[in-house]
C-alpha positions in Angstrom: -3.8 -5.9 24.7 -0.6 -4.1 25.3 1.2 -1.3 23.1 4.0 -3.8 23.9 1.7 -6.6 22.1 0.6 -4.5 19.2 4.4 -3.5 18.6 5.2 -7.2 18.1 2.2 -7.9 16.3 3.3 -5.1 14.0 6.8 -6.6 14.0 4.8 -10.1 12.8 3.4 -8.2 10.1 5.7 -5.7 9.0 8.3 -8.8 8.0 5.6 -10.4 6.2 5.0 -6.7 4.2 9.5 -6.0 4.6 10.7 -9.2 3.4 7.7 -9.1 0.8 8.7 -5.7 -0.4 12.1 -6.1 0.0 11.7 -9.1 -2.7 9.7 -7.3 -4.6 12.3 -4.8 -4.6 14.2 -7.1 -6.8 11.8 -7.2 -9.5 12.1 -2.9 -9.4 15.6 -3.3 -11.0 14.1 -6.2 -12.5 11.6 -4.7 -14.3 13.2 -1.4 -15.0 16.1 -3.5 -16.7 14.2 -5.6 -18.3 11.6 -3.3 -19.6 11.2 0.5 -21.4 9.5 2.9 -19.4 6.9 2.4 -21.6 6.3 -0.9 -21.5 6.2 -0.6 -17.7 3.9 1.6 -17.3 1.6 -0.8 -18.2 2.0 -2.8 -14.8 1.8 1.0 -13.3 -1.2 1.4 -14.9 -3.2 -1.5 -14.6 -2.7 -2.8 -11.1 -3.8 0.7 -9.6 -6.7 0.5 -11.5 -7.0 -3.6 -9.9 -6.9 -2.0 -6.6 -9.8 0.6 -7.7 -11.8 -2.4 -8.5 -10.7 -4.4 -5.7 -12.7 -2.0 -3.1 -16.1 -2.5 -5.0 -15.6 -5.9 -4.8 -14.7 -6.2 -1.3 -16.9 -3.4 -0.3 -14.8 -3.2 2.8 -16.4 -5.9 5.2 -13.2 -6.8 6.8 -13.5 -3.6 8.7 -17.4 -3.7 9.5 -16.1 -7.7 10.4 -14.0 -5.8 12.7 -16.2 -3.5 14.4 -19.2 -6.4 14.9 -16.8 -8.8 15.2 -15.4 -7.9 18.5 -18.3 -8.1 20.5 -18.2 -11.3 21.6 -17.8 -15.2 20.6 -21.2 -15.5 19.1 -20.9 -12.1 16.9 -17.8 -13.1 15.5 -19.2 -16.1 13.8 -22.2 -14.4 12.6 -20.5 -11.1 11.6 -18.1 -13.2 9.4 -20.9 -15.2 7.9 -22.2 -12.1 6.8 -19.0 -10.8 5.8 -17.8 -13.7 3.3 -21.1 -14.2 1.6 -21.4 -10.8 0.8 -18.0 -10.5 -0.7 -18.5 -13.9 -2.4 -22.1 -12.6 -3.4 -20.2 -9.2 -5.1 -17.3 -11.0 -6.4 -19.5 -13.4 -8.5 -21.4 -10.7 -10.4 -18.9 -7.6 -10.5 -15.8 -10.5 -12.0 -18.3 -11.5 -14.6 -19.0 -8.1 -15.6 -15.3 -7.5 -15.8 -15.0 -10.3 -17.4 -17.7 -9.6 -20.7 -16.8 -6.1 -20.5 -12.7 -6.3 -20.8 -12.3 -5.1 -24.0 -13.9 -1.4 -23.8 -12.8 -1.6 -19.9 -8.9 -2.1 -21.2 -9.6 0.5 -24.2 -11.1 3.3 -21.9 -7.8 2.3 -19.9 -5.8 3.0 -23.3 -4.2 -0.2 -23.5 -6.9 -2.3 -25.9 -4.3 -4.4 -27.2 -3.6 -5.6 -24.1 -7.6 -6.7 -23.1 -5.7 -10.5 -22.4 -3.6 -9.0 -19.8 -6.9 -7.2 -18.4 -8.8 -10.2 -18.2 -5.7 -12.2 -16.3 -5.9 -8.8 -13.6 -9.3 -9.4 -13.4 -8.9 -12.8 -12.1 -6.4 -12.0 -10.0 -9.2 -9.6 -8.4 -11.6 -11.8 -7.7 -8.9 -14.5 -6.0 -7.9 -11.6 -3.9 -11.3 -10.5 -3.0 -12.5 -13.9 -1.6 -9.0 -14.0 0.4 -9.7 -10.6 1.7 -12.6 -12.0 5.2 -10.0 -15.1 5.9 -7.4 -12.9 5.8 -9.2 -10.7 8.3 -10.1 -13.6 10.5 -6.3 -14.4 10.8 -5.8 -10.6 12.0 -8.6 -10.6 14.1 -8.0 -13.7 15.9 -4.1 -12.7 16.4 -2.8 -15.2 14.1 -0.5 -13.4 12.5 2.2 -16.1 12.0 0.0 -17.8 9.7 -0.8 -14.5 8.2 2.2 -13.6 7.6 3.5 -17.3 6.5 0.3 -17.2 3.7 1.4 -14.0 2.4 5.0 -14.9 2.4 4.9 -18.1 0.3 2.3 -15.8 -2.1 4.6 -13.4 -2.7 7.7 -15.9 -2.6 6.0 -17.4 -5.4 5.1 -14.5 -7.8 8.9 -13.1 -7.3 10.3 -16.9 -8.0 8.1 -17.0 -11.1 9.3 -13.5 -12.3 12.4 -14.4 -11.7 11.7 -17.6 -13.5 10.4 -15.8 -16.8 12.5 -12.4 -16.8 15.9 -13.4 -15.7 16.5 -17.1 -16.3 14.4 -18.1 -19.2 16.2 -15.8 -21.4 19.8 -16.4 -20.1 19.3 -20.6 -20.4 18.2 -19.8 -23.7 21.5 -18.9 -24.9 23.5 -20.8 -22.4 24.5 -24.2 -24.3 25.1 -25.3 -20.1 21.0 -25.3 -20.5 20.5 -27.0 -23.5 18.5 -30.1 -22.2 15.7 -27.0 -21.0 15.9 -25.7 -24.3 12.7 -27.7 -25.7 10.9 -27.1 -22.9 11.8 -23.4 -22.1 11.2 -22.5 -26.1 7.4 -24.1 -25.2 6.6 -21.7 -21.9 8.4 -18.8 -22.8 8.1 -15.8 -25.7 10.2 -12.6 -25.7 7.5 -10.8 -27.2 5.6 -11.3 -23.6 7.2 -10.0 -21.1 4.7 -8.1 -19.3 2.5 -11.1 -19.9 5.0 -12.9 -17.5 3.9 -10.3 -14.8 0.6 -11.2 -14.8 1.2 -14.8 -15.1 3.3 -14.8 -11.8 0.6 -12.9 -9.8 -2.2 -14.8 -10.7 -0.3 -18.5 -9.7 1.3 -17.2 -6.8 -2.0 -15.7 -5.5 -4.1 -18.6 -6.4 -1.5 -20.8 -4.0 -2.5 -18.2 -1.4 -6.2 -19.1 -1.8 -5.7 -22.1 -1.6 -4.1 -22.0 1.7 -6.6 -19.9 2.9 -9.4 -21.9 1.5 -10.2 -24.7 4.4 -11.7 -21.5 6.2 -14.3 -21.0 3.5 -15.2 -24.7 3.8 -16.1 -24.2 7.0 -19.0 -21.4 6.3 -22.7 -22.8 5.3 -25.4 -21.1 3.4 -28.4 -21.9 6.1 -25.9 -19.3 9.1 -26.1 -16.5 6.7 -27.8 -13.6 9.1 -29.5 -11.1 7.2 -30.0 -8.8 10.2 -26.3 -8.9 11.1 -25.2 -8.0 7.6 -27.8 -4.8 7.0 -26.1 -3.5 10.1 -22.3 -4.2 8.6 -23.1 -3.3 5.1 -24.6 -0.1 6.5 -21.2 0.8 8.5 -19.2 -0.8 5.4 -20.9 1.9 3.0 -19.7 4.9 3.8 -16.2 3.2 4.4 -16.4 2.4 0.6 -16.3 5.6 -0.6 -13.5 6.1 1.7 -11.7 3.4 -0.1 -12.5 4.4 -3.2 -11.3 8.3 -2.5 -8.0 7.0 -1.1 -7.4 5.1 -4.3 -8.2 7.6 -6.4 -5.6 10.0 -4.3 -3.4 7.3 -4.9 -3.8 6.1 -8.3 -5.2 8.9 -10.1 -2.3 10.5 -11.1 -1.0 7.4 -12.8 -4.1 6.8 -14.2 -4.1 10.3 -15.5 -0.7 10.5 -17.0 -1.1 9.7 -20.3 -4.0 11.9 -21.0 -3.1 14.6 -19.2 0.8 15.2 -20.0 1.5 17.4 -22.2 3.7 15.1 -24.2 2.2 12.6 -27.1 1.0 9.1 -25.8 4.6 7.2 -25.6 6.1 10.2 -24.6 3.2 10.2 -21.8 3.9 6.7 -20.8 7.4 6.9 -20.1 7.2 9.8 -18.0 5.1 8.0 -16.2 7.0 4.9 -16.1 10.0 7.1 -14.9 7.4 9.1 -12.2 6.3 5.1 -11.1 9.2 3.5 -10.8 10.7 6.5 -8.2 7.2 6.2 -6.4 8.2 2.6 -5.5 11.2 3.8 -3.5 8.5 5.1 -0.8 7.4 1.7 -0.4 9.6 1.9 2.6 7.5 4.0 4.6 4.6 2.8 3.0 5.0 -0.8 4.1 5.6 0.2 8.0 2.2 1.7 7.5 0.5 -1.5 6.3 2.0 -3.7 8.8 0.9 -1.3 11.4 -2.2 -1.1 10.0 -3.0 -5.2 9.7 -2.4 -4.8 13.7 -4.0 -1.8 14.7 -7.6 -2.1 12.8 -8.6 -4.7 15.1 -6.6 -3.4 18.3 -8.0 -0.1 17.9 -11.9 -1.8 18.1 -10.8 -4.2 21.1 -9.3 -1.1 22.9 -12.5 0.7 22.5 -14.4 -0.8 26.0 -11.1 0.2 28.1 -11.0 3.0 30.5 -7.8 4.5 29.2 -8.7 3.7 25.7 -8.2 7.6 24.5 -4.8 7.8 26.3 -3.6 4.2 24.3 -5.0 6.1 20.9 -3.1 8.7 21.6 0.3 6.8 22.7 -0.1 4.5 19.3 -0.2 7.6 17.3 2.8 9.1 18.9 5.3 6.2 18.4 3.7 5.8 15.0 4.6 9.1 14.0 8.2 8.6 15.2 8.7 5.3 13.4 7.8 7.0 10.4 9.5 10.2 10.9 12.3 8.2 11.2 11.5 6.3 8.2 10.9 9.3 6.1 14.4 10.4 6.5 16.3 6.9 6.7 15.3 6.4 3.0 16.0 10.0 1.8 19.5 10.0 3.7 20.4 6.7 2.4 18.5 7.6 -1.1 22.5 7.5 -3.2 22.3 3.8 -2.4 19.4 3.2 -2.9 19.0 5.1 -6.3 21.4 2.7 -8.5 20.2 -0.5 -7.1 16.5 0.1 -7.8 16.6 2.4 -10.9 19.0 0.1 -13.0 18.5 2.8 -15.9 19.4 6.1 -15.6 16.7 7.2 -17.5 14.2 6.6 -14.3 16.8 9.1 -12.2 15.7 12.2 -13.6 12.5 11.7 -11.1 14.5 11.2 -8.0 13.0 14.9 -6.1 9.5 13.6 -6.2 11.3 10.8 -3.5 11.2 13.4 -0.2 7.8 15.0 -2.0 5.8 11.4 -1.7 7.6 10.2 1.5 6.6 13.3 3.6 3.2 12.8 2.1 2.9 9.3 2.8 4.0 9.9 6.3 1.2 12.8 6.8 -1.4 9.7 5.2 -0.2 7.3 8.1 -0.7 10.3 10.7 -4.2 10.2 9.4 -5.1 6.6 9.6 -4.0 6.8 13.0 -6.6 10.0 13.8 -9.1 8.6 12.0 -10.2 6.1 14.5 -12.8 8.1 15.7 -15.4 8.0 13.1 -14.6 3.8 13.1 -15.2 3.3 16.5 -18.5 5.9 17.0 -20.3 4.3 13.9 -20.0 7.8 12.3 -17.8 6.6 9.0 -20.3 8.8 6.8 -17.6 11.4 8.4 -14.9 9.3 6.7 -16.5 9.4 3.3 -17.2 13.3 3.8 -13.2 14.1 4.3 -12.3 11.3 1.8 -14.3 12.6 -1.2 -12.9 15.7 -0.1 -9.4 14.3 -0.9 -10.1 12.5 -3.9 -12.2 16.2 -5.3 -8.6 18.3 -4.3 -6.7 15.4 -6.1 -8.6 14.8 -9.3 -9.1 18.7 -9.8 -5.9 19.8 -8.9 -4.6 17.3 -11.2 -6.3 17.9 -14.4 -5.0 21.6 -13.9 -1.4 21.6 -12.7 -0.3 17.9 -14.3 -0.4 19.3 -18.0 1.6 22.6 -17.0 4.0 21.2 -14.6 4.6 17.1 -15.1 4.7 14.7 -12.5 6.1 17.2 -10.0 3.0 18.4 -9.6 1.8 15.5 -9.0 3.6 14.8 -6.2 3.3 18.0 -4.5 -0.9 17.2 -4.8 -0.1 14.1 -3.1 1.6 15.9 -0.4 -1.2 18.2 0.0 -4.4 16.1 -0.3 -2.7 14.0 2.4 -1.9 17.0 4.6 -5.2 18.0 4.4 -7.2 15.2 5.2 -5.1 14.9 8.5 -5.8 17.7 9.8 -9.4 18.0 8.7 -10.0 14.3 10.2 -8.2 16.0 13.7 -9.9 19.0 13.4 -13.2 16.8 13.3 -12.4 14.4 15.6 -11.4 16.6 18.2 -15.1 17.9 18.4 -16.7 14.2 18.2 -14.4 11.5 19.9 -11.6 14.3 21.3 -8.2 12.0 21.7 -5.3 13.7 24.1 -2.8 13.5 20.8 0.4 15.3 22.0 0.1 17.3 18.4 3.0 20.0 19.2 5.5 17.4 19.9 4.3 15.1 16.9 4.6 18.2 14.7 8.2 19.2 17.0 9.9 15.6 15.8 8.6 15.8 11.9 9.7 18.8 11.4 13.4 18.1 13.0 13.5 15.3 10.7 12.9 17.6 7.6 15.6 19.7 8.8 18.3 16.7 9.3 17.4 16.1 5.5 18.1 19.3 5.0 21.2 19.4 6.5 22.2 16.5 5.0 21.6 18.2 1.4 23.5 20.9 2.7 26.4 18.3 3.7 26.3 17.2 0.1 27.2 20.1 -1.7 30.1 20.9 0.4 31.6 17.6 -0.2 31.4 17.9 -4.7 29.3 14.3 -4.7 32.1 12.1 -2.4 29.6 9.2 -2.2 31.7 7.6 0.9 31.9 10.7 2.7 28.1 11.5 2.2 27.0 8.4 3.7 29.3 8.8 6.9 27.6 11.8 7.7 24.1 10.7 6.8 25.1 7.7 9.2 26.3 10.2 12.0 22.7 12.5 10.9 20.6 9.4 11.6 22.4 8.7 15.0 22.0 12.1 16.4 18.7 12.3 15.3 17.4 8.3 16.6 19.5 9.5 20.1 17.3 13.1 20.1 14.2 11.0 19.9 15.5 8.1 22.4 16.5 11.4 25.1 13.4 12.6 24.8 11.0 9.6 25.1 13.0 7.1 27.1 10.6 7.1 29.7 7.8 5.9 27.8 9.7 3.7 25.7 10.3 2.1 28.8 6.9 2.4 30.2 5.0 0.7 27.3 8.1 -1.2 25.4 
């Protein structure tokens, strides 16, 4: 499989993951219209810690799926045997836990009085968790067409309902043009529940996706369950895990932290971090690029790994991934004063705009490392990817409980910048000396840090011309263009070689 292939296969899967976050992106000034910070941080809060439980459930199969997976006809069909009984085997006992215990789970969380909304997140889990293998298959066969079509009318759904509760409900309500709904919208919809609604929307449009995926579960029977197979994938899967757990702690523990940790009272806690949330989504951007590339490289990186020039294709994906996102990075911050007001409907969610470039750069440096961190997945060594993942999450959760109390949310931004920095160059330094890659690191490193100093010039720009929106964007435009022809001069030969 070509670079040329894996591009469009990226292509496939990044629109899925764009036009998904782009409509998601309408429920952000949705959302932050329609709700107090406060309020929302109780989506912020909750669906992080969904994705915490998530990897427990999931105990990340679809990647030891991957690596058994690809050996041949026959190993596929065992090695996803294995894979879906296990996660339906986890699923069933971990959601019924969840389930009993949602109460004290939602009051350790801080939000007991919301242990209904809990319980719908819960479910919501434990659809997603058995989706998780099929989905996998999909990716793994090179179906990503119907991958991406799935995911598409799922998320279609959830923004349609959302849409449905949130925007229209309330404006028929008091439109006599809507009367003849009246009866019916006064029966389906409360004022009082408007984060309810959230839920409500993810759990139907997800449980559509299930459904869609579900005639590959009824193809699966007990008796071709292979115990061998799956001692041999749950022991790969376990360190990856803790990896999974570590980055979701780097990720969510921030959020989770907040309103403890702030040195405000409880509300006041909540809406900084519904203001310190709701800026976070605007690095979705980037963020999104890397999960498209990732739902195509996983299992490209594991066919690759039998070819001669298998280190020199590592090494080539890495590149251009770095480039995309460099370019990323500073297409969102130059274009940031458009951005800003469609998003952030209230200007009370503006104050956190200078954690954008903070979480962008740091999200870039977390892409880098999923990229270097092949090694450890394809030399069976992922206890290596638990070691420099714990290491993250121990810098993140310490580093936190000091500096978020002193200096807000700005600090924790900055601690995302640096956990992520680290375990990139940790994983390199490591994976130099195990499985050593030819990455072209000084030219990498050359291109990222050009792109900071663009965005720096562009900041520059902006003070010289008092906050003239128009004439800011022209020259952001002209920044970007010099900037996408400095990369285009200096790589045209291997665009054109692999592309």
């Amino acid at each position: 499989m070509s670079l040329k292939k894996l591009a469009g296969e990226t292509a496939i899967y990044g629109l899925s993951s764009i036009v998904g976050r782009i409509l998601n992106f309408v429920l952000v000034p949705l959302y932050t219209a329609a709700l107090p910070p406060g309020d929302y941080s109780i989506v912020l809060n909750l669906f992080p810690f969904a994705g915490i439980v998530m990897v427990f459930f999931t105990h990340r199969m679809e990647l030891a799926y991957f690596r058994f997976g690809t050996e041949n006809q026959q190993e596929e069909h065992r090695s996803f045997n294995a894979a879906i009984f296990s996660v339906i085997f986890s699923t069933a006992i971990l959601g019924l836990l969840a389930l009993v215990f949602s109460s004290t789970i939602s009051g350790w969380l801080g939000y007991l009085e919301y242990s209904n909304l809990f319980r719908i997140l819960m479910v919501i889990v434990i659809i997603d968790a058995l989706s998780e293998i099929p989905y996998a298959k999909l990716r793994l066969e090179q179906r990503p067409i119907r991958f991406a079509t799935i995911r598409l009318t799922t998320i279609g759904l959830n923004i349609g309902l959302n849409l449905f509760f949130l925007l229209f409900c309330p404006y028929a309500l008091q439109s006599d043009a809507w009367s003849f709904l009246h009866p019916f919208l006064n029966l389906v919809y409360n004022e009082e529940a408007l984060v309810a609604y959230i839920f409500i929307s993810n759990l139907i449009g997800n449980s559509i996706g299930f459904l869609l995926l579900s005639p590959t579960l009824f193809r699966i029977r007990w008796r071709e369950f292979d115990l061998a197979i799956w001692k041999k994938m749950f022991r790969y899967a376990l360190p990856l895990l803790v990896v999974g757990i570590s980055y979701l702690l780097n990720e969510t523990f921030d959020r989770l932290a907040m309103p403890r940790l702030l040195a405000g009272t409880l509300e006041e806690n909540k809406i900084q971090l519904g203001i310190y949330g709701a800026c976070y989504k605007l690095t979705m951007f980037l963020t999104l690029f890397t999960q498209a590339f990732r739902y195509g490289a996983e299992p490209f990186f594991f066919r690759q790994k039998t070819a001669e020039n298998a280190k020199e294709i590592y090494a080539n994906v890495a590149k251009f991934f770095s480039i995309i996102g460099a370019i990323g990075f500073l297409s969102v911050l130059l274009y940031l004063d458009i951005l800003k007001p469609l998003f952030l409907r209230q200007e009370i969610y503006w104050e956190g705009i200078g954690v954008v470039p903070i979480l962008l750069l740091a999200n870039l440096f977390l892409g880098i490392y999923y990229n270097l961190s092949i090694w450890y997945k394809l030399t069976d060594q992922t206890k290596w990817g638990a070691y420099i993942s714990i290491f993250g999450a121990v810098l993140t959760v310490v580093l936190n409980i000091i500096f978020l109390p002193i200096f807000g949310y700005f600090a924790a931004a900055w601690i995302t910048f640096l956990c992520y920095f680290m375990m990139m160059v940790v994983s390199y330094w490591l994976g130099q000396r195990k499985y050593s890659v030819p990455y072209e690191v000084r030219k990498i490193t050359f291109y990222i840090v050009v792109a900071v100093a663009m965005y720096g010039l562009s900041e520059w720009v902006r003070s010289s011309l008092n906050e003239n929106l128009w004439g800011i964007l022209g020259v952001n435009t002209l920044i970007l263009l010099l900037y996408l022809s400095f990369i285009y001069e200096r790589e045209k030969k291997a665009i054109r070689q692999f592309f």
